[in-house]
C-alpha positions, 0 to 999 in steps of 0.5 A: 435554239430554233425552237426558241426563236420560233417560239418567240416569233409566234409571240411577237406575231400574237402581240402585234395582232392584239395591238391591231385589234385594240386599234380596231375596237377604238376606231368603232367606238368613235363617233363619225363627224366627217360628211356632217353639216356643222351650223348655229342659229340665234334666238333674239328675244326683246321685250315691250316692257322696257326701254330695249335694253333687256335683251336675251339671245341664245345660239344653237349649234347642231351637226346633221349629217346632209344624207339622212336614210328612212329606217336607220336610226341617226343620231343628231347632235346639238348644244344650245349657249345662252350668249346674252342676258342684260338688262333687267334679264336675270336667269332662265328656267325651262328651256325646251326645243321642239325638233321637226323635219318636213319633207315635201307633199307632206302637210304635217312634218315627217318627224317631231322630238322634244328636248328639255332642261328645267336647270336655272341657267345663268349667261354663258350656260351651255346646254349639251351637247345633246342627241336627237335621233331622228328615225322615220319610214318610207311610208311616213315620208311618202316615199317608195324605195330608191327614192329621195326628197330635200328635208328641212329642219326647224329648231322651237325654243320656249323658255322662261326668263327671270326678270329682276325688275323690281315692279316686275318679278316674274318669270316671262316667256319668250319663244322662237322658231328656226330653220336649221341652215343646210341642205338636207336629202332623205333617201328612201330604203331600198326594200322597206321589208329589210332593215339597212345594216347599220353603221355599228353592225357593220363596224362588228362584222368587220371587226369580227372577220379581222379577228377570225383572220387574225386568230388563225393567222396566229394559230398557224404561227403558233403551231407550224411545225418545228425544224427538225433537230439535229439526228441522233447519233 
């Protein structure tokens, strides 16, 4: 009877952990939203070919965490709504953003990526939510290790719009540039020659040492010695 509850007991133990483990492995699957700076900026494009009625806006939505660090790859999350097409607006085609960051006593900005959609999209489209992953050096930021500077973001939107004017089919271009509200910081990496551990490397060695410690916890549990049986007579 000792051995069976024993036994039974090292199971529970086993069950338990395995339940800790699949808790751990979803944790480190979910993306990190705490910390990130959440904002929208709108695009208002009016055209001189009409009365003023013919108007377009489209509204960009973005987090970005407000610590950004040189050498580790950070993704940047954004969606882009067209909130707005009346008049003589119809639809859009080709959209596309050019994402920069500029940094201080730099002249050129730090870091440039280009996102595009060709899908004919109507009012109330959202494109996204997309990822920009932003990734620069020390070197291409001008900065020496421990140090830091403000950055800034700035979203460029092109795109083609649908007129349904009849003397005036085409297709016409608008586009517009923005800054990402937010107050930005870029930290240089403590040794450019190391490469910082990220935050998912550092979610796997976590999960890692709870299961060496979990494993031999249930080891143990498992194989401890029985009481001894009552002595043969």
């Amino acid at each position: 009877m000792v051995s069976g509850a024993s036994g039974k007991s090292s199971w529970m133990v086993i069950k338990l952990f395995a339940c800790f483990v699949m808790f751990m492995l979803a944790m480190a699957v979910v993306p990190r939203t705490a910390g990130l700076t959440t904002g929208s900026v709108m695009y208002t494009f009016g055209n001189a070919l009409d009365d003023g009625d013919s108007i377009s806006e489209y509204t960009l939505f973005y987090k970005i965490p407000p610590v950004l660090q040189t050498g580790v790859p950070t993704n940047i999350t954004m969606y882009l709504y067209i909130t707005e097409l009346t008049g003589w607006k119809y639809y859009v085609n080709n959209m596309y953003l050019i994402i920069t960051a500029q940094v201080p006593g730099e002249q050129n900005a730090v870091f440039t990526q280009k996102i595009e959609n060709n899908i004919t999209s109507y009012q109330g489209y959202r494109w996204g939510p997309f990822n920009v992953t932003f990734d620069v050096t020390n070197s291409q930021a001008g900065l020496s290790p421990g140090q830091g500077k403000p950055i800034s973001f700035y979203a460029d939107l092109t795109a083609a719009e649908q007129w349904i004017d009849p003397y005036y089919y085409v297709l016409v271009p608008v586009e517009g540039s923005m800054q990402l509200t937010g107050d930005y910081s870029l930290q240089a990496s403590a040794a450019p020659s190391s490469a910082p551990v990220s935050h998912h490397d550092a979610t796997a060695i976590a999960i890692g040492a709870v299961l060496v410690a979990g494993l031999t916890i249930a080891v143990l549990a498992t194989t401890r010695k029985k009481p001894p049986s009552a002595a043969a007579t």
